[in-house]
Every structure is written in structure tokens, then in C-alpha cells.
Backbone bond lengths (Angstrom), bond angles and torsions (degrees), N, CA, C in turn:
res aa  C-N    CA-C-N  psi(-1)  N-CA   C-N-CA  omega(-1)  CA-C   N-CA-C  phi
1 X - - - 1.434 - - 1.531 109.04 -
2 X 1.311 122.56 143.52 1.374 143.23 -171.73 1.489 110.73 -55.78
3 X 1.178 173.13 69.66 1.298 146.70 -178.47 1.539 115.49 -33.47
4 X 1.727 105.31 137.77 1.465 105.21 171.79 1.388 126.24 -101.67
5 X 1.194 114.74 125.61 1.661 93.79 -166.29 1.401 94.63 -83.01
6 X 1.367 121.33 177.21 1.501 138.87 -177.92 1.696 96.52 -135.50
7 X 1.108 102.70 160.43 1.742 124.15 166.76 2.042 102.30 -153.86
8 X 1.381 81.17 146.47 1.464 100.30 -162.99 2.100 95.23 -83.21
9 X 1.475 110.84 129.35 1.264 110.58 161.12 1.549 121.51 -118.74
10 X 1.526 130.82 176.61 1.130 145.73 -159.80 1.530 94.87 -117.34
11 X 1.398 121.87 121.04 2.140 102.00 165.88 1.852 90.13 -155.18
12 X 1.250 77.33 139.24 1.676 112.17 -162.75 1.532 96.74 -107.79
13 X 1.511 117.64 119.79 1.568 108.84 -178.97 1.699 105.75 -157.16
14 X 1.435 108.05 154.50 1.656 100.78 177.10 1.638 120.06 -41.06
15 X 1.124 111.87 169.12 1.424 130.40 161.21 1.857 119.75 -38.08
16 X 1.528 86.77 -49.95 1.574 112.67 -155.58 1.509 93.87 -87.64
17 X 1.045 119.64 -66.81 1.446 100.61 152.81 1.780 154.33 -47.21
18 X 1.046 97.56 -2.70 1.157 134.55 164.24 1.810 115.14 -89.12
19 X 0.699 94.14 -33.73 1.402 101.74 -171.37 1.936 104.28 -97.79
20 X 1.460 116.07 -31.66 1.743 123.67 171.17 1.800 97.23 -69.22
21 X 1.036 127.22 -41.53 1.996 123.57 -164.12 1.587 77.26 -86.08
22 X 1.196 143.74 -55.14 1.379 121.22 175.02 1.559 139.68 -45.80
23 X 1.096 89.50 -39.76 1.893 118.38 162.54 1.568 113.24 -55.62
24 X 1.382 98.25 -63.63 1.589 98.36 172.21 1.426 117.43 -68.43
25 X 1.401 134.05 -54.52 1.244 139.18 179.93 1.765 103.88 -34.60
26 X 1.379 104.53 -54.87 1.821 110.87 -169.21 1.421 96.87 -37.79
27 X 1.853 95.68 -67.66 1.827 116.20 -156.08 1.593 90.61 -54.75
28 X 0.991 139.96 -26.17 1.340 139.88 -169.37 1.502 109.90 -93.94
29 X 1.149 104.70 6.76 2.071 84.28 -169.92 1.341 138.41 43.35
30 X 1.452 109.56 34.49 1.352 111.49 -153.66 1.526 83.09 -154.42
31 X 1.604 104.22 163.70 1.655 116.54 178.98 1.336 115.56 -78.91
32 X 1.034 113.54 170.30 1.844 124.05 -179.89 1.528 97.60 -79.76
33 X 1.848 136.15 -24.50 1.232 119.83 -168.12 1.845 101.81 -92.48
34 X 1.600 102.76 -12.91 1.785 106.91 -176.14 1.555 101.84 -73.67
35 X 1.801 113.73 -39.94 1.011 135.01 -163.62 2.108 109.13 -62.03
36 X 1.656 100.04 -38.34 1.325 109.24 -171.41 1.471 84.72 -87.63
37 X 1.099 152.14 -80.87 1.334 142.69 -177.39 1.792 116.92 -13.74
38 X 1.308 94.08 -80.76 2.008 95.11 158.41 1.577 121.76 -19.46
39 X 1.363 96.55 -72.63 1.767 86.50 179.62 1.692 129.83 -73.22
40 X 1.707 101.70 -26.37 1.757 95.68 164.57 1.260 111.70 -61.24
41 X 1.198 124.05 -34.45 1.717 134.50 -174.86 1.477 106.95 -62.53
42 X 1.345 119.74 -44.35 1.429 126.63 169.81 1.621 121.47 -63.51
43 X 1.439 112.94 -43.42 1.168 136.24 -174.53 1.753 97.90 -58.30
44 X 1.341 91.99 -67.23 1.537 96.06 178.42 1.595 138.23 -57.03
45 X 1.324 92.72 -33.84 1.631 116.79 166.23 1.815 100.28 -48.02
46 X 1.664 117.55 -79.45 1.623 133.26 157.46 1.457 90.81 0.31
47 X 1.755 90.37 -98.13 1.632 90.31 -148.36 1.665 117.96 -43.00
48 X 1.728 112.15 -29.34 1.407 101.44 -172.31 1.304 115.64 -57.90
49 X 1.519 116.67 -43.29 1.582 143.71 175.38 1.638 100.37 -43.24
50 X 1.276 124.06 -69.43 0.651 134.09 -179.64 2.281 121.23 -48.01
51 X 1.306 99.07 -39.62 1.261 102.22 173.64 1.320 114.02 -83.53
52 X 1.359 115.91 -31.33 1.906 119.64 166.12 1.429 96.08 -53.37
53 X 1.265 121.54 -53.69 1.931 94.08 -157.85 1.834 96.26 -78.19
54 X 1.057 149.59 0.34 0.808 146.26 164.77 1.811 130.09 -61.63
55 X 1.662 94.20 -16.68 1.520 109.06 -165.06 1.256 107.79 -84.29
């Protein structure tokens, strides 16, 4: 298996949002920083998907 590297970021966001990646993280058993990782990872996955059927 590949090693993944990581780099550390800074993200500044409402309350309320703050409080939904907390929501999910709980129901998930998992942290709010695994939780933000998950959905950019998803997000990004989309758009690529999304720009392949476009070609």
C-alpha cells in the first residue's frame, strides 16, 4: 500500500457549520478532521466524475 502523505491546514468556518461536521463526526465515530477529509475527498471525486462525462 502507497503511503499518504498529509500536510497540516488552517479553515475558518461558521458556528453552524461547525456544529453539522460535529453532528456527523459523532453519528460516525470518527473525528470532525477525518470527517472534513471524507467530504473534500467526495467532493473531489464529483467534480472529477463530473468533468469526465463532460469530455
Amino acid at each position: 500500500m502507497m503511503k499518504t502523505t498529509t500536510v497540516q491546514i488552517q479553515l475558518r468556518t461558521s458556528e453552524e457549520n461547525r456544529a453539522w461536521l460535529k453532528q456527523i463526526a459523532d453519528k460516525e465515530e470518527r473525528s470532525v478532521n477525518w470527517t472534513i477529509n471524507k467530504l473534500v475527498s467526495e467532493a473531489r471525486q464529483a467534480a472529477q466524475a463530473q468533468r469526465n462525462a463532460h469530455q
